[in-house]
C-alpha positions in Angstrom: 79.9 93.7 93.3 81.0 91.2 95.7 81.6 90.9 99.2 85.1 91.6 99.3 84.9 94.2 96.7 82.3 96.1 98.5 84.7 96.0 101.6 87.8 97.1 99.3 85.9 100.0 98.0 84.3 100.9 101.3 87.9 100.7 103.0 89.2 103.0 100.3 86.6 105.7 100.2 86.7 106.0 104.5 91.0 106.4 104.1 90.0 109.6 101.5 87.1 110.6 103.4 89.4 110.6 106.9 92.0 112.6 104.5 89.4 115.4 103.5 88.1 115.8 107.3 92.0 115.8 108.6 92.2 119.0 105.7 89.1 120.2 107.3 87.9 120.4 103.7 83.7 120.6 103.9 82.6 120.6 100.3 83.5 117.8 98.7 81.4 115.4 96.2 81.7 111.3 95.1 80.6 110.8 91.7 80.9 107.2 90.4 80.7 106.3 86.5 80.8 102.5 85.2 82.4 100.6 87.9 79.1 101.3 89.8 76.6 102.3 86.9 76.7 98.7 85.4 76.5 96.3 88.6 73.2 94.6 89.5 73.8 95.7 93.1 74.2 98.8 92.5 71.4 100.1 94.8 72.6 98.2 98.0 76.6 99.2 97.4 75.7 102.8 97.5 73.4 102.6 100.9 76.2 100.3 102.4 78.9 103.8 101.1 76.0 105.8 103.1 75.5 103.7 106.1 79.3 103.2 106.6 80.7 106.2 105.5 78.2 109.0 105.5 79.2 110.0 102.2 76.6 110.4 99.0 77.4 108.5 95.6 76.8 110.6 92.4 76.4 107.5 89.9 76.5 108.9 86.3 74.8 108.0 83.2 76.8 106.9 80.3 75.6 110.1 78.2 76.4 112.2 81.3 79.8 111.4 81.9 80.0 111.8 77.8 78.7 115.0 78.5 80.9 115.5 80.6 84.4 114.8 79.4 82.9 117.0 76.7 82.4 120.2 78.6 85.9 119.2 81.1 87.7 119.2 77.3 85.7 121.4 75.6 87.9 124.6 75.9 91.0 122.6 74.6 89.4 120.9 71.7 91.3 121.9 68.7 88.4 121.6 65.9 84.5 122.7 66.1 83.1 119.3 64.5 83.8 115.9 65.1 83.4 113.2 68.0 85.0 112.9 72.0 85.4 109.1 73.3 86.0 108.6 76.8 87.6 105.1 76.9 86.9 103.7 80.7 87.4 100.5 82.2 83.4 99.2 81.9 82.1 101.4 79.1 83.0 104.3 76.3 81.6 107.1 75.8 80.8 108.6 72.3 80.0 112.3 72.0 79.0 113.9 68.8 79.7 117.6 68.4 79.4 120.7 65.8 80.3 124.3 66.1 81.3 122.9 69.8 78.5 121.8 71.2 76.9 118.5 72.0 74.7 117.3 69.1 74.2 113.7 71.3 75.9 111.4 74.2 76.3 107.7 73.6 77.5 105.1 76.1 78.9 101.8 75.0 79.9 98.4 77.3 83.2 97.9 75.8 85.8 99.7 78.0 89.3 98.5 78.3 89.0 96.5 81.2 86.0 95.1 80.2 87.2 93.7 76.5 90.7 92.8 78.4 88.2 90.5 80.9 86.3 88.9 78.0 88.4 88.2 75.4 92.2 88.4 76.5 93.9 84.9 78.2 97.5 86.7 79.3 98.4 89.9 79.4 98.8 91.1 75.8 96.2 89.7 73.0 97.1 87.7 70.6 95.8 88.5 66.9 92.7 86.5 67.2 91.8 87.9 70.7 92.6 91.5 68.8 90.2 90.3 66.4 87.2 89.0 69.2 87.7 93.1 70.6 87.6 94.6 67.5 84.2 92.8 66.0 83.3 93.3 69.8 83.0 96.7 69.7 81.6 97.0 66.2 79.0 94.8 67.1 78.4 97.6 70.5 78.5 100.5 67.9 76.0 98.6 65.6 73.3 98.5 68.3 73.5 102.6 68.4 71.1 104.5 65.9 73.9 107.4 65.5 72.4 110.6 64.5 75.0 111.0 61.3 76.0 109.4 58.9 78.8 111.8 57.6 82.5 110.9 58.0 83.9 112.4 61.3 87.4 113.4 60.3 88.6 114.9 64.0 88.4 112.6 67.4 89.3 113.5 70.6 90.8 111.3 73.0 90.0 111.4 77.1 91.3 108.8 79.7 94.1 107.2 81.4 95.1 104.5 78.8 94.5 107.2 76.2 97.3 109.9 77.2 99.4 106.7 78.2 99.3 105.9 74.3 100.1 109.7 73.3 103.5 109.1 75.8 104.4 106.0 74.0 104.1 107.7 71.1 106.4 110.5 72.5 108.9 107.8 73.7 109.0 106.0 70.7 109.5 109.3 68.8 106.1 108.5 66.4 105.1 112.1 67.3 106.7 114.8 68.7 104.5 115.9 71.7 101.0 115.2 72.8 99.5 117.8 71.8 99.6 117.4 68.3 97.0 116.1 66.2 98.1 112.3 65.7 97.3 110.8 63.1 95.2 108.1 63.3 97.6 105.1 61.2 99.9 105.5 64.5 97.3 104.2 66.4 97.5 100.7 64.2 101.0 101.2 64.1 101.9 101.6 67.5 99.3 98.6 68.6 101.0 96.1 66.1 104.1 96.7 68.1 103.2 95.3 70.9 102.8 91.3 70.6 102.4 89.2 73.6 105.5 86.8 72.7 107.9 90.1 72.8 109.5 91.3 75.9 110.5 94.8 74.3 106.3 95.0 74.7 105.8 94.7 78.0 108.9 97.2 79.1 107.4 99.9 76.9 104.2 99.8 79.0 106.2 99.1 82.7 108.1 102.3 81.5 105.6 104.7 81.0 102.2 103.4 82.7 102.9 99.8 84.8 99.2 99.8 86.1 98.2 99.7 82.1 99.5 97.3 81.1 96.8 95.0 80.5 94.4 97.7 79.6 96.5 99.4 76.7 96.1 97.5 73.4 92.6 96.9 74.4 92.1 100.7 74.6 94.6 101.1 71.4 92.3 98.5 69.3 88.7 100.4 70.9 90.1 103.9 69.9 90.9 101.8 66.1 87.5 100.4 65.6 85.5 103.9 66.5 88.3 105.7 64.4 87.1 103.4 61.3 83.3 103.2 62.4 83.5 107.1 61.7 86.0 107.6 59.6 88.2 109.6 62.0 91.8 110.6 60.6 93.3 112.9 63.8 93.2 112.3 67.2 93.9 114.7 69.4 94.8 113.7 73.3 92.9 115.8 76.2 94.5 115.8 78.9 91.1 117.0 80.7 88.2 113.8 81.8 85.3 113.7 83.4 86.5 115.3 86.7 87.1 118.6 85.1 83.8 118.4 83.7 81.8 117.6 86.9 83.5 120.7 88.1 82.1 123.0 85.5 79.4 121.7 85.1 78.0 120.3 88.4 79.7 122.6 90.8 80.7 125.9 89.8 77.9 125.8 86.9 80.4 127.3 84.2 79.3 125.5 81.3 
């Protein structure tokens, strides 16, 4: 992380901190997941937070945020068997589960952001760049000695770009609410809608989730290429991440 980076981030977290102490709220906790987990300074960034701000950064592990959005979702999940991804900016996390419980937690460097940064030259990719994200995250998966080799029928779905998908969905009347199981072909069918030389594109992203729209197909072509790694057919959309999970888990010990 940069200079001016580090200030941005250290200006933001002394606005929320000034907010909590104007609430008089006391227990409070900063946890962190990719965005400081995968930065070579990551050690001097969190003393500078310390120094500046008298605050503690809780930086998670891939396979503990997995773990994470896991137990935050857990009560909602709508099958006992299958697989969570957490699709982030920097990384995603895969969590294998039976009988509802955490069989293993994998972390992967291909999060939205990141793939969008890598591979994407406007806002929307074109096919090719959809093709340069696809094999990208293949080639991430590849490096992971997943412990199964059965087909995983049932995903579910956590993050921001993920429930921004299940609303265009909604909007474009492909489903008829988010909380159904979608099926995963909507997924391809809803990303080869959106093509960087159409306008209708980019005002079906402005409408529903401006901030995403650079992130979505990247997320929409991830979710694809762990859907087919697998052999997921549903996806169900939690509404529930890894704050809910740090909750239960971390605070009130629930889990």
């Amino acid at each position: 992380m940069n200079k001016e980076g580090i200030k941005k981030l250290v200006a933001l977290l002394k606005e929320i901190k000034s907010d909590l102490d104007q609430l008089n709220v006391k227990c409070y906790h900063f946890f962190s997941t990719a965005p400081l987990r995968i930065i070579e300074n990551r050690a001097q960034v969190i003393q500078i937070i310390k120094d500046k701000i008298k605050i503690d950064v809780d930086v998670l592990s891939g396979e503990e945020e997995g773990e994470l959005s896991f137990y935050g979702s857990v009560s909602t999940i709508k099958k006992d068997e299958g697989i969570l991804i957490d699709v982030g900016g920097g990384s995603v996390e895969i969590v294998l589960f039976k009988n509802k419980k955490i069989i293993k937690s994998y972390s992967i460097r291909a999060g939205s952001l990141k793939m969008y940064n890598e591979y994407v030259s406007l806002l929307i990719p074109t096919e090719k760049e959809c093709e340069l994200i696809k094999n990208a995250v293949y080639s991430e998966l590849k490096k992971i000695n997943f412990e199964t080799e059965e087909r995983l029928p049932f995903m579910c779905g956590v993050g921001g770009n993920i429930r921004a998908m299940g609303k265009i969905l909604v909007d474009l009347n492909l489903i008829k609410s988010k909380k159904d199981l979608i099926d995963i072909k909507l997924v391809n069918k809803l990303r080869m809608k959106f093509k960087p030389e159409k306008k209708d594109t980019y005002m079906e992203i402005l409408q529903v989730k401006p901030s995403r729209i650079h992130t979505l197909v990247p997320a929409l072509l991830i979710v694809e290429s762990i859907s087919s790694y697998f052999g997921c057919e549903k996806l169900q959309i939690s509404k529930y991440t890894v704050r809910e999970g740090y909750l239960y888990e971390k605070l009130l010990k629930r889990c």
